[in-house]
C-alpha angles and dihedrals in degrees: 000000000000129000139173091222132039141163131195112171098231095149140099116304115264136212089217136351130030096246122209098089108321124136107203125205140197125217129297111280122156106332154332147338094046109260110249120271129282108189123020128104156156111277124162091338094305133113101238146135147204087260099234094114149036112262134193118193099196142177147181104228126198091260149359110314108243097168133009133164146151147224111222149144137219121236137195110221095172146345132305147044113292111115134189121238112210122214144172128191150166133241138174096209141048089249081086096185093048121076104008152133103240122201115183134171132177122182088270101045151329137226133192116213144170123230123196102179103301128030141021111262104200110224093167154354155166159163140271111224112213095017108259110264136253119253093023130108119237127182121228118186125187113196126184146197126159090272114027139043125201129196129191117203130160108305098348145077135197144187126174132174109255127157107242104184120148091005111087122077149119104304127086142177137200107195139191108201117187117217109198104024112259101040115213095189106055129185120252107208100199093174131355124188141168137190117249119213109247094000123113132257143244130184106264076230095068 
């Protein structure tokens, strides 16, 4: 697997934000654009958080995003029942939430949808059997074309014909969403990459 961008977390541990040219977000309030984050940090060489908050980890890339993923684990960090859902999306404005394809998984199931400004239009889904376990990585992968969306998840891969105008783009987001708040079972993003249109590409190895 090759990508022009890549990310793999290996510096010193943060309080808050992931440095070298993120721009972290908190959940939709009131308006645009999206209210910094709140939650979301470097720990162990891993993109994670304390799970009491939405976070975007967003970025602006070189060209438009034909292909992004992540490999990632999930991690219980107290009892109870709250568990993050991981997702990763494209977008071709700063709005970030608005106009996007929207990839999410959680350790039950995952579902690939299209937004246009207001609601979730549901493209695919399924279901993890048995449920992924806790404390091993796992690799997602989200590919698209103008008519077609692919997505890659553990033993399993997917394309289905979906019209993508006026949603792809530069922009890109790795998120951690808690559900209940606080989540007790958080995402550990290990690496994340994307392809950029026109820019050239390195082995995710590397």
């Amino acid at each position: 697997m090759q990508a022009s961008f890549v990310d793999k977390f290996d510096r010193p541990d943060t309080d808050l934000g992931l440095g070298a040219g993120w721009d972290m977000r908190g959940g939709y309030v009131d308006g645009f654009p999206l209210p910094p984050a709140t939650d979301g940090y470097i720990r162990d060489g891993r993109y994670t958080y304390s799970g009491n908050s939405v976070v975007y980890a967003a970025r602006q890339m070189r060209g438009t995003v034909k292909r992004m993923g992540t490999v990632g684990s999930w991690r219980r960090v107290a009892a109870g029942d709250g568990e993050t859902t991981m997702t990763m999306a494209i977008t071709p404005n700063d709005l970030l939430v608005s106009d996007m394809v929207h990839f999410s998984v959680n350790r039950s199931v995952w579902e690939l949808t299209v937004r246009r400004g207001a609601g979730f239009e549901p493209v695919a889904e399924g279901r993890f059997s048995p449920t992924l376990a806790l404390d091993r990585d796992y690799r997602f992968d989200l590919e698209v074309s103008g008519d077609s969306v692919t997505v890659r998840v553990p033993g399993e891969q997917i394309t289905t014909d979906v019209d993508t105008t006026g949603l792809l783009g530069d922009r890109v987001f790795w998120e951690q969403y808690p559900s209940p708040v606080p989540s007790v079972v958080v995402f550990d993003y290990d690496t994340v990459w994307a392809v950029e249109d026109g820019q050239p590409l390195v082995s995710i190895a590397d």
